[in-house]
C-alpha positions in Angstrom: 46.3 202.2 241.7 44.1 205.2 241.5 40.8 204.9 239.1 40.5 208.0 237.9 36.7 209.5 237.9 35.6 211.5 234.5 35.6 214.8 237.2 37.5 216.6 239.7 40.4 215.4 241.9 38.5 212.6 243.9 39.7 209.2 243.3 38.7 205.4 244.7 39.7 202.2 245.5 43.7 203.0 245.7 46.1 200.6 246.2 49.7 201.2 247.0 51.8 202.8 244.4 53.8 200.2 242.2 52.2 197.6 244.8 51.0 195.0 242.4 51.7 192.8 238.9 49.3 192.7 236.9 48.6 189.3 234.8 48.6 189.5 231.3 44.8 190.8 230.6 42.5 191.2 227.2 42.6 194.9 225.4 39.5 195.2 225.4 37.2 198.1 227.6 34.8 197.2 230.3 31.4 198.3 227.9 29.2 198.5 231.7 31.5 201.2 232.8 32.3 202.7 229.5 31.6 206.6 229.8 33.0 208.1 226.6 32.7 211.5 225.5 31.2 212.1 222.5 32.1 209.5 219.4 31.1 212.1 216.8 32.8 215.6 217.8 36.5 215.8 217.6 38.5 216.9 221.3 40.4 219.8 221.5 42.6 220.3 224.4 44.0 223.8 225.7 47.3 221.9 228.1 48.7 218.8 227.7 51.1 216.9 229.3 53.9 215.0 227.7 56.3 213.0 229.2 59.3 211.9 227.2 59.3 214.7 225.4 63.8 214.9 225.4 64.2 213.1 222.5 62.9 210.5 219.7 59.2 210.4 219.1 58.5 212.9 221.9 60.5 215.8 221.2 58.7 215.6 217.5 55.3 215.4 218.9 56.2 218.8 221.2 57.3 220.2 218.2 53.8 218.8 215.9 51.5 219.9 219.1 53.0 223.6 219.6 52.6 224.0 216.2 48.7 222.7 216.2 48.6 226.0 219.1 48.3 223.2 221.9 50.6 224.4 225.1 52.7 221.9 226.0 53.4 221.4 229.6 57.1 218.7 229.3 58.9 216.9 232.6 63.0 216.7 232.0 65.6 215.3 234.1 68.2 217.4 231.9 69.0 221.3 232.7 70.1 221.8 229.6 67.0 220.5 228.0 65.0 222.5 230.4 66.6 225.5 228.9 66.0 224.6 225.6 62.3 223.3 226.0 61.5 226.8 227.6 62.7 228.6 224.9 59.9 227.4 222.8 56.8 229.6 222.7 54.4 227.3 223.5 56.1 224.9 225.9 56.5 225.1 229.6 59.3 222.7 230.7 59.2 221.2 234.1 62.5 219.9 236.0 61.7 216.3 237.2 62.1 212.6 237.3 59.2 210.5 235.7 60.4 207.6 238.5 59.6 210.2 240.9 55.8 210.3 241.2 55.3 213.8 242.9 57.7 214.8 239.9 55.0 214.0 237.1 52.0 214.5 239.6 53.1 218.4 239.8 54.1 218.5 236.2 50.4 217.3 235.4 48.2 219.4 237.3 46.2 221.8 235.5 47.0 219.9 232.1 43.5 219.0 230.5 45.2 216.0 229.0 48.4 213.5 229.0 50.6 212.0 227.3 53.9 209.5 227.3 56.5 208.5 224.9 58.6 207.2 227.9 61.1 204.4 227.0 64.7 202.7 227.3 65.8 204.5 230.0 66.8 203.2 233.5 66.5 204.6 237.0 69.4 204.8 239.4 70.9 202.0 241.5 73.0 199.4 242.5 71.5 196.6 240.9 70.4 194.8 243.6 67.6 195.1 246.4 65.5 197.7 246.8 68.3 199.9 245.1 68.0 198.1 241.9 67.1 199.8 238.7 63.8 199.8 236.8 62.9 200.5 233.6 61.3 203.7 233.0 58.3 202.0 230.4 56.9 200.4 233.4 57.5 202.7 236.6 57.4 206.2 234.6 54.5 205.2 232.4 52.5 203.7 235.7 53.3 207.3 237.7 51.6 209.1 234.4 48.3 206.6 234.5 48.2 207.2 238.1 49.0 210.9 238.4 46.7 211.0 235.7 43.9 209.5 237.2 44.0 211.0 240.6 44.2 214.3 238.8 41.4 213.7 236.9 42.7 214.1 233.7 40.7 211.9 231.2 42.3 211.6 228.2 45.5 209.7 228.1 47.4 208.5 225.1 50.2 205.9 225.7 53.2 205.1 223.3 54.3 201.7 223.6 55.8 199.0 221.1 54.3 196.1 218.7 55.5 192.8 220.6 53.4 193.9 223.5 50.0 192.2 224.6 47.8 191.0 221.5 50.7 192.1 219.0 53.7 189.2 220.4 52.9 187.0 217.1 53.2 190.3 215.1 56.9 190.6 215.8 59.7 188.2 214.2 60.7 185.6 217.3 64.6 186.8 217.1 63.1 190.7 217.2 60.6 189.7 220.4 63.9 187.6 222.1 66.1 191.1 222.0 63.6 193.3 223.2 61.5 190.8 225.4 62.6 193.0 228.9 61.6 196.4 227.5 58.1 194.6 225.7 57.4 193.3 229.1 57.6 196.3 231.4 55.7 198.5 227.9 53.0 195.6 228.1 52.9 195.9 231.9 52.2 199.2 231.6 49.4 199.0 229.3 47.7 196.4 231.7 47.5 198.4 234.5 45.7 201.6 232.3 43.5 199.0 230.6 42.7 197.3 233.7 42.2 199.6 236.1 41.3 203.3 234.2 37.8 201.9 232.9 36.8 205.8 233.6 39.7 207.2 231.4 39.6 207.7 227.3 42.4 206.0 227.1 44.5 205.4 223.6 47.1 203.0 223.3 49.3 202.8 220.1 52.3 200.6 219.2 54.6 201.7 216.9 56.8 199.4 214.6 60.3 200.1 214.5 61.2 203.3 214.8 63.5 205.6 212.1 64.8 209.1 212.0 64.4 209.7 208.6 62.5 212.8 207.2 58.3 212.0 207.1 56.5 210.2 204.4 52.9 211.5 205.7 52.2 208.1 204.9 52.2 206.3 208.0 48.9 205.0 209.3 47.1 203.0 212.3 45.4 200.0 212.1 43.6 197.8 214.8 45.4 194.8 213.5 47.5 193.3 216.3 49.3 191.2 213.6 50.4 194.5 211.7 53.9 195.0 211.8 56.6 197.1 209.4 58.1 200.7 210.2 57.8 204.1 210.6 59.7 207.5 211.1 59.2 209.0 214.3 58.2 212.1 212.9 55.4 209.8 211.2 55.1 208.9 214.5 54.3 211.9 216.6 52.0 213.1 214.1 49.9 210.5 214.2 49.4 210.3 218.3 48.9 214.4 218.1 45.7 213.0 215.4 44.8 210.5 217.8 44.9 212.4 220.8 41.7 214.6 219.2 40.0 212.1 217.4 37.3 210.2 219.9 37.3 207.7 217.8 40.9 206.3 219.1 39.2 206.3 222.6 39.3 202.7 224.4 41.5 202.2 221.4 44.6 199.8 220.9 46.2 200.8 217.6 49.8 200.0 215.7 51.3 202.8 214.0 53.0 201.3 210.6 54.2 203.0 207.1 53.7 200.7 205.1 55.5 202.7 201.9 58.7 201.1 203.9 60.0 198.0 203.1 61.1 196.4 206.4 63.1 193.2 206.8 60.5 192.5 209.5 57.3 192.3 206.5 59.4 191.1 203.6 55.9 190.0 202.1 54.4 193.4 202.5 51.4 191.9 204.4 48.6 194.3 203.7 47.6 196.8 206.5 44.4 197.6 207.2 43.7 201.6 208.2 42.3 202.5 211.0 39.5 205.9 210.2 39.9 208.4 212.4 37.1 210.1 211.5 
């Protein structure tokens, strides 16, 4: 896969697309190739990228990063959301597949950063072979990284779940059992940025389980990996548009809880500790 370089279009040492597995790895960044931007100034960024931004957490963010006077550049699959994503001042909505990588690659260019939300949906086939179908956490989110990274586009924030990586212990056993395919493909995902985009300011945040509810503004992040609870997807979104500016976040593996829910999963109400943004 490509690693991305902090400028212009060059890239190095690619392998294949989708070519390899990687192994389970440590979140943590290589500090000898660490070339952040500042730690102090917050980022502001003129076009961004979003993939998954149809429904759930990513149609909110669209919504939270137009209104911060970010343009928003979205890939659909749908027509009809194509014509209702372009009817937002503010938004440029892109016809595509995100388990097509030329699809997000064209999307992409220009975009001065990227984001996914991707998740839960499956590509085409006939389940078996070649032909069989993937999920879209690990093959859309890996065309971003990499469309990403050969574009040279150097901020990326990832949406993935708590259950994957350093956070398994976090969820309930019975929880981790029912979703272990879609943790597996998320944590995949996360691998392959941590691994091999040591060039990239990448942010990674896990949410807890997601509801549709109106926001509480009380949602928070928190480096814990054991943290666990809920949160509102509107909660959601607005916290990835705060860490998507905030360098702090940067190399950054985060959960995303509100903990003014009570969820069945934290019947204790295990403290969570916030993460500062700035």
């Amino acid at each position: 896969m490509a690693l991305a370089l902090l400028m212009g279009k060059t890239t190095a040492f690619l392998p294949p697309n989708n070519s390899f597995s990687p192994t389970s790895l440590t979140e943590r960044s290589n500090t000898n190739t660490r070339t952040s931007l500042s730690m102090t100034a917050q980022q502001s960024y003129n076009k961004v990228f979003l993939a998954g931004a149809s429904r759930g957490v990513g149609n909110c963010l669209l919504k939270t990063l137009v209104a911060e006077g970010i343009h928003v550049v979205a890939l659909v699959r749908s027509p009809e959301v194509l014509e209702t994503l372009n009817a937002i001042e503010g938004v440029t909505a892109i016809l595509g597949d995100a388990f097509d990588y030329k699809s997000v690659e064209g999307a992409m260019d220009g975009c001065d950063a990227a984001i996914s939300t991707l998740g839960g949906s499956m590509s085409k086939g006939d389940g078996s072979g070649d032909d069989a179908p993937t999920k879209v956490d690990y093959t859309g989110n890996s065309n971003v990284i990499e469309a990403a990274g050969i574009l040279g586009v150097t901020r990326l924030v990832l949406l993935t779940s708590i259950g994957c990586g350093t956070s398994k212990e976090a969820a309930p056993p019975a929880v981790f059992d029912v979703l272990a395919p879609t943790l597996k493909a998320k944590e995949k995902a996360e691998n392959l940025l941590i691994k091999y985009y040591t060039n990239m300011n990448w942010t990674i945040i896990r949410p807890g389980g997601l509801k549709s509810e109106a926001a509480t503004g009380k949602a928070v992040l928190s480096d814990d990996c054991l943290a666990i609870g809920s949160i509102h997807r509107q909660d959601c979104a607005d916290l990835v548009a705060k860490a998507l500016t905030s360098p702090k976040t940067e190399r950054q593996v985060l959960s995303a809880i509100d903990p003014s829910i009570i969820a069945a999963v934290n019947p204790d109400a295990r403290p969570i500790t916030e993460f500062a943004l700035s």
